[in-house]
C-alpha positions in Angstrom: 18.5 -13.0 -4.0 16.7 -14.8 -6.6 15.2 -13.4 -10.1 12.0 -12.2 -10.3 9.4 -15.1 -11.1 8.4 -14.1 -14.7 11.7 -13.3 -15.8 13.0 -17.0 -14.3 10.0 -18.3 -16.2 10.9 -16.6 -19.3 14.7 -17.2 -18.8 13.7 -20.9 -18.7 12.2 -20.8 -22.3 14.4 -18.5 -23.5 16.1 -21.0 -25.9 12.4 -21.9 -27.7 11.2 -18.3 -28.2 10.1 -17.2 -31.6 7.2 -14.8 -30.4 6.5 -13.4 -27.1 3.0 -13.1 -27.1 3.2 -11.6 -23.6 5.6 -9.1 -24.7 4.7 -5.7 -22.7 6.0 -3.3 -25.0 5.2 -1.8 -28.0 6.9 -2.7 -31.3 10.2 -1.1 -31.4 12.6 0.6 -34.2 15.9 0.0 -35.3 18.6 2.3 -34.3 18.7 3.3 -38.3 15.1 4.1 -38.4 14.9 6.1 -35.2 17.8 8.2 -36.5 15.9 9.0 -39.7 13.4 10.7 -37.5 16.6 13.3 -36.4 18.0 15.8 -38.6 20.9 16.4 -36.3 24.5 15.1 -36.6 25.0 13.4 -33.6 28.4 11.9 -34.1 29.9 14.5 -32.5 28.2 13.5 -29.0 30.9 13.0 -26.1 31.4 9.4 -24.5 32.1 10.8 -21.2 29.6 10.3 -18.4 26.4 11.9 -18.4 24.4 14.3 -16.5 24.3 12.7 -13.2 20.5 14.3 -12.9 20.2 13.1 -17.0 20.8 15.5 -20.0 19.2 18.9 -19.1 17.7 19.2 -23.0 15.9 15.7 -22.1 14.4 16.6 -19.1 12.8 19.6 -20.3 11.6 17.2 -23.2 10.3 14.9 -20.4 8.6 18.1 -18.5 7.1 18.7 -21.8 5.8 15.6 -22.5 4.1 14.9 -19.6 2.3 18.4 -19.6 0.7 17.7 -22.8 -0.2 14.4 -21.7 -1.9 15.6 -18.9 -3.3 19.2 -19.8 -7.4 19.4 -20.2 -8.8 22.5 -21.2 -10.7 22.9 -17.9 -8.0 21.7 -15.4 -6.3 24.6 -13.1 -2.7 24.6 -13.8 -1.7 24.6 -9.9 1.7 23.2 -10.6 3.5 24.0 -13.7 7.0 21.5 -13.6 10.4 21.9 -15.7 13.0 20.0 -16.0 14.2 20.8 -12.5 11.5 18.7 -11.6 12.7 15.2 -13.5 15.6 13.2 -12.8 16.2 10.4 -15.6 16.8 6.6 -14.5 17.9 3.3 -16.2 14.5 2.5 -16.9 11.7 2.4 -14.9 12.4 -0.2 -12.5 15.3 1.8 -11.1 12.9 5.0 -10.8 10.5 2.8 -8.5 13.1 1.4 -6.4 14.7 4.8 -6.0 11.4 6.3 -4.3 10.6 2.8 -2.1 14.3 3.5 -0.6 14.0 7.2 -0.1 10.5 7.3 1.5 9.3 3.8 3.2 11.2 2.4 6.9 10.2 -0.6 8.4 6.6 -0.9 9.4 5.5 1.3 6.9 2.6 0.0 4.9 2.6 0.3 1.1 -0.8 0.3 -0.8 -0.8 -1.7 -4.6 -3.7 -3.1 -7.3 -2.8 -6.6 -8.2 -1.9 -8.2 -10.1 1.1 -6.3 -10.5 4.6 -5.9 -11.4 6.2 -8.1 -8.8 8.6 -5.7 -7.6 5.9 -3.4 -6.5 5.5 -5.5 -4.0 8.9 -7.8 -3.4 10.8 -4.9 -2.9 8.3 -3.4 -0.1 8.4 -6.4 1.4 12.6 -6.8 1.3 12.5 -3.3 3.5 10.4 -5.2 6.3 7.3 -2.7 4.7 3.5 -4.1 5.0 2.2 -4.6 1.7 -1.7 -4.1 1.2 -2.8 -5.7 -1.8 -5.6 -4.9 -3.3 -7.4 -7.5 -6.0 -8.7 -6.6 -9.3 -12.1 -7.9 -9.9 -12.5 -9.7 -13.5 -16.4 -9.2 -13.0 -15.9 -5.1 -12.7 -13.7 -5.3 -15.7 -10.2 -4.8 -13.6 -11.3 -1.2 -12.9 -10.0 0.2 -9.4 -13.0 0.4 -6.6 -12.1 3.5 -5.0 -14.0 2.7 -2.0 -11.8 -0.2 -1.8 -8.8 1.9 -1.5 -10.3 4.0 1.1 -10.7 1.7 3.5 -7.2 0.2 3.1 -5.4 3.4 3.6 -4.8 4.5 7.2 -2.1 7.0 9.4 0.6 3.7 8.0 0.6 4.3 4.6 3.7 5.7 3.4 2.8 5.3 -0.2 -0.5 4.8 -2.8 1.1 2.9 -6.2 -1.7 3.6 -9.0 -0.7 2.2 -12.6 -2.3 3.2 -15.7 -2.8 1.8 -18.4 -2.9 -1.2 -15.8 -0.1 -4.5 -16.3 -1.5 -6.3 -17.1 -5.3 -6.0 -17.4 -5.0 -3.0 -19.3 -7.4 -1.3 -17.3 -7.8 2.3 -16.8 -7.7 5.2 -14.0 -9.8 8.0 -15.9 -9.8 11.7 -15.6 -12.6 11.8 -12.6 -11.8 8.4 -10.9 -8.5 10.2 -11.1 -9.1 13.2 -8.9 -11.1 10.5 -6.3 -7.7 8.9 -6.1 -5.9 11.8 -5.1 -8.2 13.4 -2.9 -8.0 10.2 -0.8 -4.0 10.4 -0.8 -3.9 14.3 0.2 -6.5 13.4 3.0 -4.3 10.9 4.5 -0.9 12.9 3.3 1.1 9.8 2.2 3.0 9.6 -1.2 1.7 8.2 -4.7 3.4 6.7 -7.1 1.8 7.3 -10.6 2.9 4.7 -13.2 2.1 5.8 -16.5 4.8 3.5 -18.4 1.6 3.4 -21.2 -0.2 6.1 -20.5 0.4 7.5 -24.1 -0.9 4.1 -25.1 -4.5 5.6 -25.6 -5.4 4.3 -29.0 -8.8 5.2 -27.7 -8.5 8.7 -26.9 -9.7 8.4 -23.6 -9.7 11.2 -20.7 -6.6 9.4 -19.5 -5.2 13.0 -17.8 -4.8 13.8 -14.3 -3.4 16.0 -11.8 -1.4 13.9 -9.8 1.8 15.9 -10.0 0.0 19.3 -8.8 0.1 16.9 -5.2 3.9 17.9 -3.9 4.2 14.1 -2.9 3.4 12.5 -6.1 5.7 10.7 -8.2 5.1 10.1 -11.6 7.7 7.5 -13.2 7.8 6.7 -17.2 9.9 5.0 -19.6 11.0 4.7 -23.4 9.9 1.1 -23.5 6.4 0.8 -23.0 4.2 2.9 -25.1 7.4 3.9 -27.5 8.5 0.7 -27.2 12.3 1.4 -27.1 13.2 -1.2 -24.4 16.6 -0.7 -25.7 17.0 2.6 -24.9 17.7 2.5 -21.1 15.9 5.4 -20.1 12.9 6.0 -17.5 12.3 8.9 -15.6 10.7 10.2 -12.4 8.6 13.8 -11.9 7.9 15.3 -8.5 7.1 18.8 -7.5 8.8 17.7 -4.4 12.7 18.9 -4.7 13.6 16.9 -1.5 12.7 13.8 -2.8 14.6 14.6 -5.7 17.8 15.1 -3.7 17.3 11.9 -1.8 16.4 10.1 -5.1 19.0 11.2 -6.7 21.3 9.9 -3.6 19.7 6.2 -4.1 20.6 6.5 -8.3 24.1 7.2 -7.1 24.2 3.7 -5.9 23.0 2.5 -9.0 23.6 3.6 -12.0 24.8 6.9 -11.1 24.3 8.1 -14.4 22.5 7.0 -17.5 24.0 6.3 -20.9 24.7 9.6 -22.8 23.7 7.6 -26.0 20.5 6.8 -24.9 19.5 9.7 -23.6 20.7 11.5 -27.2 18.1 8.7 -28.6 15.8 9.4 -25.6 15.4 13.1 -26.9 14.7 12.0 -30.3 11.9 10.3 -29.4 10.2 12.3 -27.5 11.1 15.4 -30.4 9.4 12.8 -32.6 6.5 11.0 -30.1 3.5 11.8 -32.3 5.0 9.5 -35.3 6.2 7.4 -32.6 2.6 7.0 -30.9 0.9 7.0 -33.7 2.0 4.0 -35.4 2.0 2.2 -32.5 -1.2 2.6 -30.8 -2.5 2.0 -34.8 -0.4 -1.8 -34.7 -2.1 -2.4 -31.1 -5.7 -1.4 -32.2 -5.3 -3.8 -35.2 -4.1 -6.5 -32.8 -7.1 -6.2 -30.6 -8.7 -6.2 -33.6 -6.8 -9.9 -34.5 -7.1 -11.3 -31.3 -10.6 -10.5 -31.2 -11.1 -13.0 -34.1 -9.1 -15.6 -32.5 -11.5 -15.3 -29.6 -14.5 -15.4 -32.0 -13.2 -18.7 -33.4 -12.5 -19.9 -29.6 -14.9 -18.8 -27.4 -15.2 -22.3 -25.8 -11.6 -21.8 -24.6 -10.7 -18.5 -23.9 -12.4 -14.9 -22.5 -11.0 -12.0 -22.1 -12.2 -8.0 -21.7 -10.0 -6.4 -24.1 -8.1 -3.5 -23.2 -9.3 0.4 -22.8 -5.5 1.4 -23.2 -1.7 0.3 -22.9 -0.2 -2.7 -24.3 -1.5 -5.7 -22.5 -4.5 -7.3 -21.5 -5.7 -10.7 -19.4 -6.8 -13.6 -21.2 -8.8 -15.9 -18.5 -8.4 -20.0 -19.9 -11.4 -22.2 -19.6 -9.2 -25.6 -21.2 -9.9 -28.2 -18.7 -5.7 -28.2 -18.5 -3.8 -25.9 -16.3 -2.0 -22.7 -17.6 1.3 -23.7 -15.7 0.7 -27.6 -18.0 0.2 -26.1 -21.7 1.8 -22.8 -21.6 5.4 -24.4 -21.5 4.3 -26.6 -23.8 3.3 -24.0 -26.1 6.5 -22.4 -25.8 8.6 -25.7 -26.7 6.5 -26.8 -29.6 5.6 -23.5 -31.6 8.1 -21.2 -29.8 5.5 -18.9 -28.8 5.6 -17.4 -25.4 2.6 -16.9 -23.2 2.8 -15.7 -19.4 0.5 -17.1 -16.7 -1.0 -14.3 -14.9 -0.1 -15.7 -11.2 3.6 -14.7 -12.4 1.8 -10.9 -11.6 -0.3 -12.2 -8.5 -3.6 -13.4 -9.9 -5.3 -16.8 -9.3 -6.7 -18.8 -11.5 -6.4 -19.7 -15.2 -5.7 -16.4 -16.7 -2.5 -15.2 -18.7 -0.7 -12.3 -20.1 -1.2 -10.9 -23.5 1.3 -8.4 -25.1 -0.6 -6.5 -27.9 2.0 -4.4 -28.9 4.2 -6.3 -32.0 3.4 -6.6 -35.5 4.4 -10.3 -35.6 0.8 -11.3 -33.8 -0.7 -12.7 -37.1 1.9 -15.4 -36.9 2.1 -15.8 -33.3 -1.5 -16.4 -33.0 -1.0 -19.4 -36.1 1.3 -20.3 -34.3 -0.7 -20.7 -31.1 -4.1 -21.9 -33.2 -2.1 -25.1 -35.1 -1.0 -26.3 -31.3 -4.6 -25.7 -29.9 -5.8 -28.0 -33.0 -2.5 -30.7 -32.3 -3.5 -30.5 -28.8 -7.1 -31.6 -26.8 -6.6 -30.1 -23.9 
């Protein structure tokens, strides 16, 4: 076993960092500022293990959530889900695994956009699975080509993996292209994975609801660190209508984790009881960095391009400096302590990296980044 490449990468550089400018998150809280938001007394919480399933109060919250994320005024409410339909994780990456172990066998085939979060596809391909990989096109703006997907699905595919707000393109899977999508999976009756870490990134307001979850073979997973950007509190989560995946997933979190902290999931709940304030202020900090990056482009249009994002927290910065990404972005990194990704980290070739929109310290990390451009001809 062997970390995954951008956390090596970023472990490498770790001792330099002053701004991670490829942060994927949004800009957190302190533990003191979040508990402002309560008006409950929560010393009295028990330190004896959790919920195995997670903290029943939390996963009606999460049942909640989701439903207004995804409720339109015209949509036909087929499937209405509760908290007998969540089981809580530590964090997302847990979720995903738990559903690539209870549904795909070897020789299954497992269907991702790229570029991706490596796992997506490192840990289909540890279970001797087929991974086909579909690539994002810069020139159609990263959005998905749903004719593309239909001709990569077939009687194989075990599972569909759809993320929106995409990471890192920060492309988007709208309301119609939405119900494409899962026509195509209920044709071929295989599972999808919905990843909506940012979906309630949508500084935009865009017709980012679906209904995935009415499909009994959808997955939806989530976590406090992207769009609320509480990376600290180790809580993600997964929704199905399907109770016997539930049972099997939960039989895969037992060799995990088993249960989550019941700390974080008391901070967990507060969030979500307070995810308007939450949301608000941070899809208002990641609209003014688009905002600030935007100008840095303006003043360096010779060296960098980029679309920027319809939603979520990141976006792909393409490099036109006649010297390599994988050259200067370690040098960056030394010099001015500011951290930058290179997209192929996330599968994509070529000179491209990873922008994190979602901290207020981007004035500074982009002076930072400007006075080594001007040090540097590269």
């Amino acid at each position: 076993m062997k970390l995954p490449p951008h956390i090596a990468y970023s472990q490498g550089l770790r001792s330099h960092i002053q701004y991670n400018l490829s942060n994927s998150c949004a800009q957190s809280m302190t533990l003191a500022e979040l508990m402002k938001l309560s008006d409950q007394d929560s010393t009295g919480l028990s330190l004896e293990y959790a919920e195995v399933q997670g903290d029943a109060m939390l996963r009606r919250e999460i049942a909640h959530f989701h439903r207004r994320l995804n409720h339109t005024p015209n949509s036909e409410m087929r499937f209405d889900f509760d908290e007998y339909n969540v089981l809580t994780f530590c964090g997302a990456q847990e979720a995903l695994a738990a559903v690539y172990q209870s549904v795909l066998l070897p020789g299954d085939e497992v269907v991702v956009f790229t570029p991706c979060y490596p796992s997506l596809i490192s840990m289909a391909e540890s279970m001797g699975v087929t991974v086909k990989a579909i690539a994002l096109d810069e020139h159609n703006f990263w959005h998905i080509d749903v004719e593309e997907l239909e001709a990569a699905i077939n009687e194989k595919t075990k599972i569909v993996v759809i993320n929106s707000p995409h990471n890192p393109t920060g492309s988007v899977v709208e309301t119609g292209l939405a119900k494409k999508i899962l026509a195509l999976v209920e044709k071929y009756q295989c599972y999808l994975i919905a990843d909506d870490v940012a979906q309630a990134s949508n500084f935009n307001h865009l017709a980012l609801a679906h209904d995935y979850l009415h499909y009994r073979n959808t997955v939806v997973i989530s976590v406090m660190s992207k769009s609320f950007g509480l990376g600290g509190v180790r809580v993600g989560w997964a929704l199905t209508q399907n109770k016997d995946l539930l049972e099997t997933m939960l039989v895969a979190k037992s060799y995990g984790s088993i249960c989550c902290s019941a700390v974080d999931e008391m901070l967990a709940l507060i969030a979500l009881d307070n995810a308007e304030e939450i949301l608000s202020r941070n899809n208002q900090i990641i609209l003014d960095n688009i905002n600030q990056f935007q100008q840095f482009i303006d003043i360096n249009s010779d060296d960098f391009a980029w679309h920027p994002p319809k939603a979520g927290t990141m976006a792909i910065v393409g490099s036109k400096l006649a010297t390599p990404c994988r050259d200067w972005l370690p040098m960056l990194a030394k010099e001015e302590g500011v951290l930058l990704l290179p997209a192929s980290l996330f599968g994509l070739d070529g000179e491209y990296f990873r922008l994190g929109l979602g901290q207020k310290n981007m004035p500074e990390a982009l002076a930072a980044l400007q006075t080594f451009l001007v040090r540097h001809s590269l």
